[in-house]
Biopython code that builds the backbone (N, CA, C, O; Angstrom):
import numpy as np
from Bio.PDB.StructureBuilder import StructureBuilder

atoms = [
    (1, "UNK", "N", (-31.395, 15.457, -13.288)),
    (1, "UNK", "CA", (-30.818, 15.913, -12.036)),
    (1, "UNK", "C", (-29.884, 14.869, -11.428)),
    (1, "UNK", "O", (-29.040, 15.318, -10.652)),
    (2, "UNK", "N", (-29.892, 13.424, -11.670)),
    (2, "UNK", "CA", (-28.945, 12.930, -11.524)),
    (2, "UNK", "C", (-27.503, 12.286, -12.427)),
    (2, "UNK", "O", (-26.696, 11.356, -12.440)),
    (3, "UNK", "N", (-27.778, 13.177, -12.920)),
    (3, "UNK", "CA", (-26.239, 12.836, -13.718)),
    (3, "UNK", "C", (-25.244, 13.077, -13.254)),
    (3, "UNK", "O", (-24.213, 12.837, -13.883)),
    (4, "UNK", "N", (-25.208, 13.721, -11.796)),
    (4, "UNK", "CA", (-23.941, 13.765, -10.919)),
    (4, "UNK", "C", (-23.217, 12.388, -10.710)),
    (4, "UNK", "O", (-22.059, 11.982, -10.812)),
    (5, "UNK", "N", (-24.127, 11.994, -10.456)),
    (5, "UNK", "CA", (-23.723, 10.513, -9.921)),
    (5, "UNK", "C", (-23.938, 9.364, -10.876)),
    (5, "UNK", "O", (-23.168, 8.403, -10.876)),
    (6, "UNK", "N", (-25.339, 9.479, -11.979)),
    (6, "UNK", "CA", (-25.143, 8.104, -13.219)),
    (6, "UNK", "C", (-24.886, 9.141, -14.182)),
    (6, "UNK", "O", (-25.390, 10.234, -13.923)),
    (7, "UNK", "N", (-24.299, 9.047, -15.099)),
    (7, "UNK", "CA", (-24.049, 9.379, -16.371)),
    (7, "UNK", "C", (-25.177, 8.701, -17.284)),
    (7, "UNK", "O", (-25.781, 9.364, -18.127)),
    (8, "UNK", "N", (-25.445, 7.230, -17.050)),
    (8, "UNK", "CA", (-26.655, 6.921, -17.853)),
    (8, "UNK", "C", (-27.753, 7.034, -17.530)),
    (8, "UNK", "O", (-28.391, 8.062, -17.755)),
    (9, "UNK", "N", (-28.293, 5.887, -16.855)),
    (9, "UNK", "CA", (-29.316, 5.815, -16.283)),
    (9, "UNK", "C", (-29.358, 5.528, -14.617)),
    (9, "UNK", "O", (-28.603, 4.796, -13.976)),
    (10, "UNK", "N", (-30.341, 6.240, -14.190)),
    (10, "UNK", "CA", (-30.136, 6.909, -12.690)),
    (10, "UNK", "C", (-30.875, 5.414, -12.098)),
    (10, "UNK", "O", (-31.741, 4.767, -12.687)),
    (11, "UNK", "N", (-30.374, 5.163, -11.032)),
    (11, "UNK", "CA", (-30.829, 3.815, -10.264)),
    (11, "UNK", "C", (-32.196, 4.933, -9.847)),
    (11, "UNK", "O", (-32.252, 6.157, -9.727)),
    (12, "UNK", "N", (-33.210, 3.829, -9.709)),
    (12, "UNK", "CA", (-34.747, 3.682, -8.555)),
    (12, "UNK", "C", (-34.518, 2.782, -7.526)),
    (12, "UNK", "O", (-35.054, 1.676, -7.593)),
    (13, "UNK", "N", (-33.808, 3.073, -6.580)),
    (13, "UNK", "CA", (-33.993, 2.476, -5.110)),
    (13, "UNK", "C", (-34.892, 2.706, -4.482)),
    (13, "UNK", "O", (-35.221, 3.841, -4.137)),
    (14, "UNK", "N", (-35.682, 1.306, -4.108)),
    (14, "UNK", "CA", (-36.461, 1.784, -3.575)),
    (14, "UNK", "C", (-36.750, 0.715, -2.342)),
    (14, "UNK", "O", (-37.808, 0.086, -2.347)),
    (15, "UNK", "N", (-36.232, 0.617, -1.779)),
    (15, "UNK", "CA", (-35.848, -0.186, 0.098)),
    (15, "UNK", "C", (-34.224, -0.159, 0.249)),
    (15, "UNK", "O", (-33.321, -0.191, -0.587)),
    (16, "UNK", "N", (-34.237, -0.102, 1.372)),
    (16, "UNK", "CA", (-32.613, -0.883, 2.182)),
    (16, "UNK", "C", (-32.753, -1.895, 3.264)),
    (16, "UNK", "O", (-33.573, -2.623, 3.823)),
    (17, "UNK", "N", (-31.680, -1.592, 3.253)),
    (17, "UNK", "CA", (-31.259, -2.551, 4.697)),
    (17, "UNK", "C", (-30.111, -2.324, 5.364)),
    (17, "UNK", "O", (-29.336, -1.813, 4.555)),
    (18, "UNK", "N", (-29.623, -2.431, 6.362)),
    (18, "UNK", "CA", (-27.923, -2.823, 6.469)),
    (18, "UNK", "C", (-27.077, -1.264, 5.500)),
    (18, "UNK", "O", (-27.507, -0.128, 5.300)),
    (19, "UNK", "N", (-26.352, -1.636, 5.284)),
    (19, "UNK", "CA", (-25.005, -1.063, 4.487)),
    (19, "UNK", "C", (-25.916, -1.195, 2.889)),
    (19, "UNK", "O", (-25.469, -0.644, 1.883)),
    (20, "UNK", "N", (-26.909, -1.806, 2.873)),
    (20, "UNK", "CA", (-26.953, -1.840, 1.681)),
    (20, "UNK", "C", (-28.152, -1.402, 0.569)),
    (20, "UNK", "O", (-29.157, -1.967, 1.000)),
    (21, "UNK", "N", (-28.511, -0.684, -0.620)),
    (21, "UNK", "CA", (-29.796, -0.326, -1.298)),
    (21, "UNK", "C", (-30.000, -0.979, -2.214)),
    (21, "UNK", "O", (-29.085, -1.185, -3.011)),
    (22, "UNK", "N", (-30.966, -1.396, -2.363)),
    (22, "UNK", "CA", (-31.498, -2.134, -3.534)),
    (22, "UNK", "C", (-32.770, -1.596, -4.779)),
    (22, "UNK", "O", (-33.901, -1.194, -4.508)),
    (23, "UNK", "N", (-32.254, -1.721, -5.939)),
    (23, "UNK", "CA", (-33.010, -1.125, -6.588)),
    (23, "UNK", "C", (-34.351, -1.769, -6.991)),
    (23, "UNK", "O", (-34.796, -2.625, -6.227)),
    (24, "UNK", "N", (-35.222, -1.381, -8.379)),
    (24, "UNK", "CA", (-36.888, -2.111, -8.562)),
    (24, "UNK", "C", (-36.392, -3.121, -8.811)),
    (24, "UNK", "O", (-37.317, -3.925, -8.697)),
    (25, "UNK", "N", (-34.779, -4.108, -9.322)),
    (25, "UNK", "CA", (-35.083, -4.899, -10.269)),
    (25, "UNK", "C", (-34.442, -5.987, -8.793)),
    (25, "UNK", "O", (-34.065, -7.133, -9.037)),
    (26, "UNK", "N", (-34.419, -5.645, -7.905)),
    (26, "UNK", "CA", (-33.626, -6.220, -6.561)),
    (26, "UNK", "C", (-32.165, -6.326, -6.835)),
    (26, "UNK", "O", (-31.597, -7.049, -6.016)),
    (27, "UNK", "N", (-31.414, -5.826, -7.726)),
    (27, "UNK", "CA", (-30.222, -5.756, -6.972)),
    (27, "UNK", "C", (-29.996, -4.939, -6.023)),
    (27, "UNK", "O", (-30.753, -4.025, -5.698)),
    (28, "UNK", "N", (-28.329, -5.365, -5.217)),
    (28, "UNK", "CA", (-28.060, -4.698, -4.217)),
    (28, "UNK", "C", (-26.855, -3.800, -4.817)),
    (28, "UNK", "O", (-26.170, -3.994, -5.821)),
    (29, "UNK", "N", (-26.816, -2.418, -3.565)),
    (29, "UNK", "CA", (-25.521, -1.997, -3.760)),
    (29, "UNK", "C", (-25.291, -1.383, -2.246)),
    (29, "UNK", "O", (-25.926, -0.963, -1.279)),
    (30, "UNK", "N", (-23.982, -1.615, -2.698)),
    (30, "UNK", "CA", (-23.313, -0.862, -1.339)),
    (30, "UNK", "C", (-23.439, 0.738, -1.250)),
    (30, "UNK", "O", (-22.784, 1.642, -1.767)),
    (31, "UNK", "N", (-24.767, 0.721, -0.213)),
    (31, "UNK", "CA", (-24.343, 2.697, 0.397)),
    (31, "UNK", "C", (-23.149, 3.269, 0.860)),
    (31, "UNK", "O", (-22.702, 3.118, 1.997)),
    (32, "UNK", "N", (-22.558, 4.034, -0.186)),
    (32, "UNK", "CA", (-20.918, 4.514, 0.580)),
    (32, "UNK", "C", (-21.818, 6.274, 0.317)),
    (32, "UNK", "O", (-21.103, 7.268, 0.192)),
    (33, "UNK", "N", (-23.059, 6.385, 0.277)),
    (33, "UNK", "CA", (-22.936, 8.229, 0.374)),
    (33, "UNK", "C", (-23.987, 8.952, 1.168)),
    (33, "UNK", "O", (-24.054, 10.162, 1.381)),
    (34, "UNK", "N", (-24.862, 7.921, 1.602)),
    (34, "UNK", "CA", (-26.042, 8.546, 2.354)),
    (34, "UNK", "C", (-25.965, 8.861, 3.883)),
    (34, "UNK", "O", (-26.900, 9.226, 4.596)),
    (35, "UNK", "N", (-24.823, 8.674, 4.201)),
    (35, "UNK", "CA", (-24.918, 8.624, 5.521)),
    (35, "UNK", "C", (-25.037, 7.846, 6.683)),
    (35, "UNK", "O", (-25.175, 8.197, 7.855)),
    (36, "UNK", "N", (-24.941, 6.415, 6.024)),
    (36, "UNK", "CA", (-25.607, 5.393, 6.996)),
    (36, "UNK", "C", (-24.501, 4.729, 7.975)),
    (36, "UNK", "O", (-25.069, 4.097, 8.865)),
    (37, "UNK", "N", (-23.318, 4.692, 8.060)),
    (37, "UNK", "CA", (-22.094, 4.393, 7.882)),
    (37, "UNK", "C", (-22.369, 4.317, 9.198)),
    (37, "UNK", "O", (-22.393, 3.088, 9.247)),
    (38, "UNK", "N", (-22.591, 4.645, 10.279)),
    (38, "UNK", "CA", (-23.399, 4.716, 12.030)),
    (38, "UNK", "C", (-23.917, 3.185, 12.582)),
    (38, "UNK", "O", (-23.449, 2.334, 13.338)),
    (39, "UNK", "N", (-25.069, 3.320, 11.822)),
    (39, "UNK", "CA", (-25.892, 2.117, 12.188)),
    (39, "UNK", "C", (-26.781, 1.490, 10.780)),
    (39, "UNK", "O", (-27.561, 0.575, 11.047)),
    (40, "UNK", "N", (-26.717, 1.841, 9.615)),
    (40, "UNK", "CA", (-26.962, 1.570, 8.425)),
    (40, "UNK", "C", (-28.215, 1.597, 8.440)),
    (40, "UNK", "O", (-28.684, 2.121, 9.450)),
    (41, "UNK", "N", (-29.306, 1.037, 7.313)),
    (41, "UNK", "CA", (-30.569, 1.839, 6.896)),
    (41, "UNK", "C", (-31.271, 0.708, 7.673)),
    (41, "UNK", "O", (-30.714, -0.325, 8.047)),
    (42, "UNK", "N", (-32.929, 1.125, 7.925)),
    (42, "UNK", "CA", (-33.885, -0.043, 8.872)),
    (42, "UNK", "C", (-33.002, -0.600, 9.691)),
    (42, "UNK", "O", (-32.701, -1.752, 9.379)),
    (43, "UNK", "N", (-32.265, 0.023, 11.046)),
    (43, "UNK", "CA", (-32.066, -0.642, 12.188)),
    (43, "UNK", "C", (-33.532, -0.447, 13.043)),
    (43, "UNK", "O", (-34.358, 0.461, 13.147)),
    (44, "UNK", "N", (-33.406, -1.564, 13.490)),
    (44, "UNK", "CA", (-34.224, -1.882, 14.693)),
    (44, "UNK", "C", (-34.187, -0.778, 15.964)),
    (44, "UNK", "O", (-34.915, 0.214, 16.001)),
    (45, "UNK", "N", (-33.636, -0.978, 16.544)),
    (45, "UNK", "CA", (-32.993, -0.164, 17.118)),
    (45, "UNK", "C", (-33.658, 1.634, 17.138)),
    (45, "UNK", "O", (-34.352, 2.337, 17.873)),
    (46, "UNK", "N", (-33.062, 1.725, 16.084)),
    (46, "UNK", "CA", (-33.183, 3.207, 15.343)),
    (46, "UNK", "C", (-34.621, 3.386, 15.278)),
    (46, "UNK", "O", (-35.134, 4.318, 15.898)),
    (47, "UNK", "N", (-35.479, 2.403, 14.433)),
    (47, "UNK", "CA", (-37.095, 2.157, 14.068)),
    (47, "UNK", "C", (-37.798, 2.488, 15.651)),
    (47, "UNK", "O", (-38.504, 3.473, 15.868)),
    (48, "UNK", "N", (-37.481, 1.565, 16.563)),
    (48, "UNK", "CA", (-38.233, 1.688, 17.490)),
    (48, "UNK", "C", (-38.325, 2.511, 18.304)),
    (48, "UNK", "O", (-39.387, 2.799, 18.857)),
    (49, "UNK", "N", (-36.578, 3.362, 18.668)),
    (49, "UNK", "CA", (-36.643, 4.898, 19.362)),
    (49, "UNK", "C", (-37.361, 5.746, 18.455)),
    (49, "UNK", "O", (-38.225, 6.384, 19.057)),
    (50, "UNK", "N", (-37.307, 6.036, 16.964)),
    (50, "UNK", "CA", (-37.918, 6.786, 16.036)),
    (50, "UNK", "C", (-39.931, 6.697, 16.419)),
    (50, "UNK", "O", (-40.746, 7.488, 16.894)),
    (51, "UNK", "N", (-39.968, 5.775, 16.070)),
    (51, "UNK", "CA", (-41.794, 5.485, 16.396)),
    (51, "UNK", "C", (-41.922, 5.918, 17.577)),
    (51, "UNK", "O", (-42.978, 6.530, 17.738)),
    (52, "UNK", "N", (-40.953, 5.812, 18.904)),
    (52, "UNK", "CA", (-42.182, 6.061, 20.125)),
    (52, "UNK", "C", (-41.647, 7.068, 20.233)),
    (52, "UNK", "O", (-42.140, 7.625, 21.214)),
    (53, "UNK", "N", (-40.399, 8.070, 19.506)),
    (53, "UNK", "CA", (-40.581, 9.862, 19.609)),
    (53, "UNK", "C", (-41.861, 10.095, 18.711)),
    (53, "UNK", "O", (-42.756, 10.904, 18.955)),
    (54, "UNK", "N", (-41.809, 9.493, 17.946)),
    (54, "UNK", "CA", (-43.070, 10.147, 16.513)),
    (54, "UNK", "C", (-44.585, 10.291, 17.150)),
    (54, "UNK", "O", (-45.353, 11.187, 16.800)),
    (55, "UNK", "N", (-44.943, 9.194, 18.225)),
    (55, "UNK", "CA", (-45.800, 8.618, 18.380)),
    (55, "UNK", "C", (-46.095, 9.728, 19.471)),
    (55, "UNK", "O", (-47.305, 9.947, 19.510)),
    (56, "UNK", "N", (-45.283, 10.598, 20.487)),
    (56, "UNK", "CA", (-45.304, 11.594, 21.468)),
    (56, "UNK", "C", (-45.331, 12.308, 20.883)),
    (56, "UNK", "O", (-46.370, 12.949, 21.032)),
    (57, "UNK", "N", (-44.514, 12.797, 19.926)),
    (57, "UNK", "CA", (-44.053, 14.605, 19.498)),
    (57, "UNK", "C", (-43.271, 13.833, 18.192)),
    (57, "UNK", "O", (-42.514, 12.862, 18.216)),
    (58, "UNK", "N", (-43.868, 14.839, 16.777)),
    (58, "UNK", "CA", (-42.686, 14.502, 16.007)),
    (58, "UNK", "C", (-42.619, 16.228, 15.127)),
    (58, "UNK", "O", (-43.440, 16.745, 14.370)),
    (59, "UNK", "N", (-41.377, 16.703, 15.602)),
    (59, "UNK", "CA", (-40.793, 18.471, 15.484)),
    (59, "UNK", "C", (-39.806, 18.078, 15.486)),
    (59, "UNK", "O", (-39.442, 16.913, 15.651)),
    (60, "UNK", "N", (-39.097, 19.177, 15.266)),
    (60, "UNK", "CA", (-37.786, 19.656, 15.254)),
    (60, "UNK", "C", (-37.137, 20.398, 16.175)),
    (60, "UNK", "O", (-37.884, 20.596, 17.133)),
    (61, "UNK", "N", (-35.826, 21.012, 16.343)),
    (61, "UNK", "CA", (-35.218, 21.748, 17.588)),
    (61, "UNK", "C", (-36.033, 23.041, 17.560)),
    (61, "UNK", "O", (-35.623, 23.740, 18.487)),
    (62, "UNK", "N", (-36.917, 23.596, 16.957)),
    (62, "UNK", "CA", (-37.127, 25.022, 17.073)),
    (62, "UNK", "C", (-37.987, 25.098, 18.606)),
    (62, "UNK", "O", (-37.634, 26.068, 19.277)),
    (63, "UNK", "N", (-38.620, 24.580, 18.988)),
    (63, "UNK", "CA", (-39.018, 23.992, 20.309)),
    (63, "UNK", "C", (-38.395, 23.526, 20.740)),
    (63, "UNK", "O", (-37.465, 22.827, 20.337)),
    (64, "UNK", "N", (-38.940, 23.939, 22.244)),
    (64, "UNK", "CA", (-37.705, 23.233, 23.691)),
    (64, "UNK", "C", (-38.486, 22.358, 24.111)),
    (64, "UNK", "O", (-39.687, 22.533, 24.314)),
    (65, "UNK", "N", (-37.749, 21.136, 24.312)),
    (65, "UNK", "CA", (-38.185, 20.163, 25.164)),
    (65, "UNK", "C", (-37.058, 19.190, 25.810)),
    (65, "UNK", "O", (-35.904, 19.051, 25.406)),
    (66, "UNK", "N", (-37.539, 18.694, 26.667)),
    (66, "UNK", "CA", (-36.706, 18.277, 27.877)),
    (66, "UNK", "C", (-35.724, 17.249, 26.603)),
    (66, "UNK", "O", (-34.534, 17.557, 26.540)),
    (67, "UNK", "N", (-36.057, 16.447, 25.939)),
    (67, "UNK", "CA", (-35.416, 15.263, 25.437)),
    (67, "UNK", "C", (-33.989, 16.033, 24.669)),
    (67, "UNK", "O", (-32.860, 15.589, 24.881)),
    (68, "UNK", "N", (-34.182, 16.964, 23.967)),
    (68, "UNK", "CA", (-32.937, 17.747, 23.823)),
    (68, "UNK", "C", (-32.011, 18.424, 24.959)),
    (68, "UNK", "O", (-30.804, 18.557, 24.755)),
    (69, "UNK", "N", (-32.512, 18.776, 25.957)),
    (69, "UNK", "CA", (-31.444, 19.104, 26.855)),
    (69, "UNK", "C", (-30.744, 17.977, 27.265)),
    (69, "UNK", "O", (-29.539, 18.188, 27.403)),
    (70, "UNK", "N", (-31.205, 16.579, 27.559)),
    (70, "UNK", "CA", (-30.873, 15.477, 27.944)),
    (70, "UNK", "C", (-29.951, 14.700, 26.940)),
    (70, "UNK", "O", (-29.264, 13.690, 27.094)),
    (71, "UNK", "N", (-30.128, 15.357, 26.067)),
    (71, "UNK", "CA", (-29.159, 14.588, 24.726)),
    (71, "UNK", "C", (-27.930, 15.208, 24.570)),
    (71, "UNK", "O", (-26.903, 14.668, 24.159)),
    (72, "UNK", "N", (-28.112, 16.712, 25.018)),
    (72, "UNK", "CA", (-27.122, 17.431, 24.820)),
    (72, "UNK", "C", (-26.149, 17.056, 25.691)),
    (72, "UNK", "O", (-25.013, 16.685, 25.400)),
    (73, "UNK", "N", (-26.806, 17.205, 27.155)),
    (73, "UNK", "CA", (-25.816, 16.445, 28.470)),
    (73, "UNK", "C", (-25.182, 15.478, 28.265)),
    (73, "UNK", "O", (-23.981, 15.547, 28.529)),
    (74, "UNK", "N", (-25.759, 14.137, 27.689)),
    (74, "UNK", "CA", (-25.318, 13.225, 27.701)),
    (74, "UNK", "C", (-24.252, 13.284, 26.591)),
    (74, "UNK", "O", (-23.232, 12.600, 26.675)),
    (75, "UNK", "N", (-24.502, 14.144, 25.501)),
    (75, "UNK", "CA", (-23.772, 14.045, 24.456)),
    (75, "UNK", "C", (-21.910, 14.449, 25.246)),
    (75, "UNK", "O", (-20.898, 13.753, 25.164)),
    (76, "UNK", "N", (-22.138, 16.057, 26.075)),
    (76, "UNK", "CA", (-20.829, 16.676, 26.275)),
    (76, "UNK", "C", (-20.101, 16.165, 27.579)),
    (76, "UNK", "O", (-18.991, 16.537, 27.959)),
    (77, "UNK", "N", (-21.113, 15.037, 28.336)),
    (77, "UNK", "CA", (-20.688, 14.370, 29.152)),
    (77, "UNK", "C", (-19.453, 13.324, 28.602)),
    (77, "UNK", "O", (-18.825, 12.497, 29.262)),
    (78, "UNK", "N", (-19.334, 13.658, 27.172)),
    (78, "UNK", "CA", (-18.506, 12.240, 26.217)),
    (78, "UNK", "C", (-17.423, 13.250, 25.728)),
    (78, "UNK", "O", (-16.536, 12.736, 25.046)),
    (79, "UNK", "N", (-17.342, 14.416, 25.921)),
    (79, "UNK", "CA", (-16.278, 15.628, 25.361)),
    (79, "UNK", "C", (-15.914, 15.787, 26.360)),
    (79, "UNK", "O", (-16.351, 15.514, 27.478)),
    (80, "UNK", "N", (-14.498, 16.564, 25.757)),
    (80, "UNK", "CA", (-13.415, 17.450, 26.642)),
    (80, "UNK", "C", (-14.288, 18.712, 26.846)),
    (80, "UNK", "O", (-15.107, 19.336, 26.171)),
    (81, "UNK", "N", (-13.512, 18.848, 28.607)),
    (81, "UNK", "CA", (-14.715, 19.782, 29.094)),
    (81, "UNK", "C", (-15.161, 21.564, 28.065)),
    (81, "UNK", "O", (-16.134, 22.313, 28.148)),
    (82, "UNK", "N", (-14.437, 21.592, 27.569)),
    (82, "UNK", "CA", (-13.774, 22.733, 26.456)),
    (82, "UNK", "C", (-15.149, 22.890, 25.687)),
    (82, "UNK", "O", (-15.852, 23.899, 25.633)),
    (83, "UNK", "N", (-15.420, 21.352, 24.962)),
    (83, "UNK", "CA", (-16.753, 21.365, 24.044)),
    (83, "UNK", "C", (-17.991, 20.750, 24.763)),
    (83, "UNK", "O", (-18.385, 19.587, 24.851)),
    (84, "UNK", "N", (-18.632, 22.328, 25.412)),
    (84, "UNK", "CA", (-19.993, 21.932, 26.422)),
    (84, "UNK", "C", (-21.145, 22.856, 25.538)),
    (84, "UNK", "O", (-22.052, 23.364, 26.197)),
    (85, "UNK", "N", (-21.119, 23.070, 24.090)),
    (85, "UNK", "CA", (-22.574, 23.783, 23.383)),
    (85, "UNK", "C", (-22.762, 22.700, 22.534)),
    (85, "UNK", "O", (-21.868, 21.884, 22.309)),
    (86, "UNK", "N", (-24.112, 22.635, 21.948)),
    (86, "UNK", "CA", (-24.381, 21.628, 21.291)),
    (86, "UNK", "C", (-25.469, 22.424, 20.230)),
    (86, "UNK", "O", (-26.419, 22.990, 20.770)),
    (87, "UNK", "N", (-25.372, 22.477, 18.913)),
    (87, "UNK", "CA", (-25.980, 22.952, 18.321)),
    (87, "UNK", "C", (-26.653, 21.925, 17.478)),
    (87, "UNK", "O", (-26.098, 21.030, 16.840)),
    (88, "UNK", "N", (-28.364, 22.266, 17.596)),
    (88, "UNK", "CA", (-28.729, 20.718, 16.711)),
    (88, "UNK", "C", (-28.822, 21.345, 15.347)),
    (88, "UNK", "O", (-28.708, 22.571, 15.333)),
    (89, "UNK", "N", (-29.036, 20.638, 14.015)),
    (89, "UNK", "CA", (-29.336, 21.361, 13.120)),
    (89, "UNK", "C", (-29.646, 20.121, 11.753)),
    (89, "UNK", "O", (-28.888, 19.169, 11.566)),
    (90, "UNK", "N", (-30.799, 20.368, 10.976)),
    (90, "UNK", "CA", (-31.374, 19.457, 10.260)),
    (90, "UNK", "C", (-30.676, 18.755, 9.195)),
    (90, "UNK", "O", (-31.261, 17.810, 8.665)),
    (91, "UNK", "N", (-29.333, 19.127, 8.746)),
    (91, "UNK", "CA", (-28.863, 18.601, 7.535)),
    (91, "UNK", "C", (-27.450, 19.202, 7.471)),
    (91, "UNK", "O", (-27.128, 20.249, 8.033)),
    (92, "UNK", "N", (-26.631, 18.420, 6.719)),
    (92, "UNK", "CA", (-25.043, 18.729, 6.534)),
    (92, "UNK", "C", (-25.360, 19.901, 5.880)),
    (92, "UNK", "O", (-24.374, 20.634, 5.950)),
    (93, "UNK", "N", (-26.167, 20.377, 5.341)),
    (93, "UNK", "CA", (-25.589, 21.963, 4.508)),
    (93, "UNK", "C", (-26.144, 22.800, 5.786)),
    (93, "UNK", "O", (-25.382, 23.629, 6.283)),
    (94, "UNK", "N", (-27.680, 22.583, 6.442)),
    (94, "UNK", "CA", (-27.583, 23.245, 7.783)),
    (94, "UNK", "C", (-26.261, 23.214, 8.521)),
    (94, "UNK", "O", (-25.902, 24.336, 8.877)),
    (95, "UNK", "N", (-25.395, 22.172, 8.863)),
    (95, "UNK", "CA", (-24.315, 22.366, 10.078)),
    (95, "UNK", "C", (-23.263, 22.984, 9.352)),
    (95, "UNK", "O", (-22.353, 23.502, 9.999)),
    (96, "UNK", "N", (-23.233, 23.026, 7.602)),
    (96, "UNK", "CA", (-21.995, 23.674, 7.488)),
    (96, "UNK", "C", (-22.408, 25.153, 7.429)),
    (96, "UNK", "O", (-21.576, 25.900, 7.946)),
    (97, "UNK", "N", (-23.308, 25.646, 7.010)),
    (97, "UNK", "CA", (-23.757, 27.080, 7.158)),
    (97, "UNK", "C", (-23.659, 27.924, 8.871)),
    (97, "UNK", "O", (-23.211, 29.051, 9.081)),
    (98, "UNK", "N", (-24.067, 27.232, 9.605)),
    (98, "UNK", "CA", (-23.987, 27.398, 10.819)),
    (98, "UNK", "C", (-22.052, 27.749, 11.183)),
    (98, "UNK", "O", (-21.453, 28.681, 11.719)),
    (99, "UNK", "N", (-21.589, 26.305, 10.486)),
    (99, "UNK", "CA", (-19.797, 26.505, 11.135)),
    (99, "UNK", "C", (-19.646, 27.588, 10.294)),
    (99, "UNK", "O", (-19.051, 28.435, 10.959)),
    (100, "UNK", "N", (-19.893, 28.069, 9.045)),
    (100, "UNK", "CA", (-19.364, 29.166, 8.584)),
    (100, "UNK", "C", (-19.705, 30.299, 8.961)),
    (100, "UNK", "O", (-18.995, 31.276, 8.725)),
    (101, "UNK", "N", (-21.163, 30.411, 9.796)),
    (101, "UNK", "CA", (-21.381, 31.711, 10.324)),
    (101, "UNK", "C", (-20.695, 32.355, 11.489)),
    (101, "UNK", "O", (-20.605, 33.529, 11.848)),
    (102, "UNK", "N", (-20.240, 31.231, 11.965)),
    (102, "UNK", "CA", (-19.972, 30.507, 13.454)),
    (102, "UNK", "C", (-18.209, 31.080, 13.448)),
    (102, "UNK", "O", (-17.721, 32.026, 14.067)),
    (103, "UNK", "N", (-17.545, 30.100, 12.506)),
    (103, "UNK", "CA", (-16.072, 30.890, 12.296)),
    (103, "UNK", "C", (-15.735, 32.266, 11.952)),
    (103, "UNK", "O", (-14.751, 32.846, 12.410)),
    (104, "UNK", "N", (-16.859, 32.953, 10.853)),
    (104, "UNK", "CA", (-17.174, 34.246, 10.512)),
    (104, "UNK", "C", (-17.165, 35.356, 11.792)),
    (104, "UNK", "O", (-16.304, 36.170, 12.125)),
    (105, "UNK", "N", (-18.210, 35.106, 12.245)),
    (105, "UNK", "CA", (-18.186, 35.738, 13.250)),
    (105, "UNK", "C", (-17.221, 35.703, 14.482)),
    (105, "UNK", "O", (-17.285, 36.628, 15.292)),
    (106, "UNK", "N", (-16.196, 34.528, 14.690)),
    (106, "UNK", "CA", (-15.362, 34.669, 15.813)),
    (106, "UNK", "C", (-14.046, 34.973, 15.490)),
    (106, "UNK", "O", (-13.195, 35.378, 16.282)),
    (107, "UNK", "N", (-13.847, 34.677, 13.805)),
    (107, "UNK", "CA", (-12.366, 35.248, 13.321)),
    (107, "UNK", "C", (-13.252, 36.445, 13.275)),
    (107, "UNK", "O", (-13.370, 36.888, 14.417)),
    (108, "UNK", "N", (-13.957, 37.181, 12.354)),
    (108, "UNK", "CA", (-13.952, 38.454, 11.993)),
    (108, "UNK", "C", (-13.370, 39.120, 10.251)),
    (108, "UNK", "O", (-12.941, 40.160, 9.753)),
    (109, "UNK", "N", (-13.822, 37.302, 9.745)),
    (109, "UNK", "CA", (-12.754, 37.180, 8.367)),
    (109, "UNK", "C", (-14.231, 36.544, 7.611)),
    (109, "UNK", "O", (-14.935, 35.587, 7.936)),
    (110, "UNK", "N", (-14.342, 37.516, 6.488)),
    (110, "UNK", "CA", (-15.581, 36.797, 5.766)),
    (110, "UNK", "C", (-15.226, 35.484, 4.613)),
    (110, "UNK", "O", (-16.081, 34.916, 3.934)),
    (111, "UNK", "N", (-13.749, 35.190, 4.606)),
    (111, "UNK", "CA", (-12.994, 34.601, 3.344)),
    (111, "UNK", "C", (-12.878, 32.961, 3.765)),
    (111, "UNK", "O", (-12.529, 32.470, 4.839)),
    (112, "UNK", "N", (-13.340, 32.247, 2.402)),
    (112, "UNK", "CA", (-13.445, 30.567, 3.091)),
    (112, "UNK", "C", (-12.486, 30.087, 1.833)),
    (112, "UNK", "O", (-12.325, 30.549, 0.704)),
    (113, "UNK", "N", (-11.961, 29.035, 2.480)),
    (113, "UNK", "CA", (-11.056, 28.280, 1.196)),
    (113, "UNK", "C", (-11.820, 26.932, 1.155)),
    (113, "UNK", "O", (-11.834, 26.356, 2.243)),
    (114, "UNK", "N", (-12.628, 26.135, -0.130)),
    (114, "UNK", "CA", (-13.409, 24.966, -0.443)),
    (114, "UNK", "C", (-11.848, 23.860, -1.076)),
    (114, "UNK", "O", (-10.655, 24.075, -1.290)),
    (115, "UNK", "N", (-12.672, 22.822, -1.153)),
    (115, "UNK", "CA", (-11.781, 21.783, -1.905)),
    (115, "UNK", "C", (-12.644, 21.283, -2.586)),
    (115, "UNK", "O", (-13.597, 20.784, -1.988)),
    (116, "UNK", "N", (-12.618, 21.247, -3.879)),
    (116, "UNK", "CA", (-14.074, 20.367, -4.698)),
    (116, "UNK", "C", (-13.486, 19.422, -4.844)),
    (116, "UNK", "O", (-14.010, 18.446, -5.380)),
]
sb = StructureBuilder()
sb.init_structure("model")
sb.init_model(0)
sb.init_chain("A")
sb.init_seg("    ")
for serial, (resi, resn, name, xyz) in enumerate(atoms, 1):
    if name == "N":
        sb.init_residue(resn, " ", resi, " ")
    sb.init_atom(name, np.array(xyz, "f"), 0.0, 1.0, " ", f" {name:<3s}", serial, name[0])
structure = sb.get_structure()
């Protein structure tokens, strides 16, 4: 399953840090695909808001709770007044399914053009 990405043999990463993953044998490599590009992997930061949500409540948006309305505010308080909805959603293929349902339904055009 990973021969997308090694052709030979598939790295075992198994910790990060920073910008960077390291595999069993400790080398490093530079993360350019996971996403980290924000605040990179084990921030502090990140660890310690993460534990004391986990430690109260640890769900997802399908439940309402105050900490999402407050994120949302704060989020469109940073947008042009134009973009005031905020849709949360668990994963890049969640948010692109969503924009495609989302454009679908407001053009009225079921037809998508990809770029592989």
């Amino acid at each position: 399953s990973c021969k997308v990405f090694f052709a030979k043999d598939p790295l075992k990463i198994v910790r990060a840090q920073g910008q960077y993953m390291f595999d069993e044998r400790g080398e490093k490599y530079l993360d350019c695909i996971n996403n980290v590009a924000h605040v990179g992997h084990s921030h502090p930061y990140v660890i310690k808001a993460a534990t004391k949500q986990m430690e109260l409540l640890n769900t997802n948006s399908r439940f309402l709770h105050d900490n999402l309305v407050q994120y949302a505010q704060r989020l469109t308080a940073t947008l042009p007044e134009q973009l005031s909805v905020c849709y949360f959603v668990n994963s890049g293929s969640e948010a692109n399914d969503l924009a495609l349902r989302l454009a679908r339904q407001y053009r009225g055009h079921q037809d998508v053009i990809t770029l592989e």
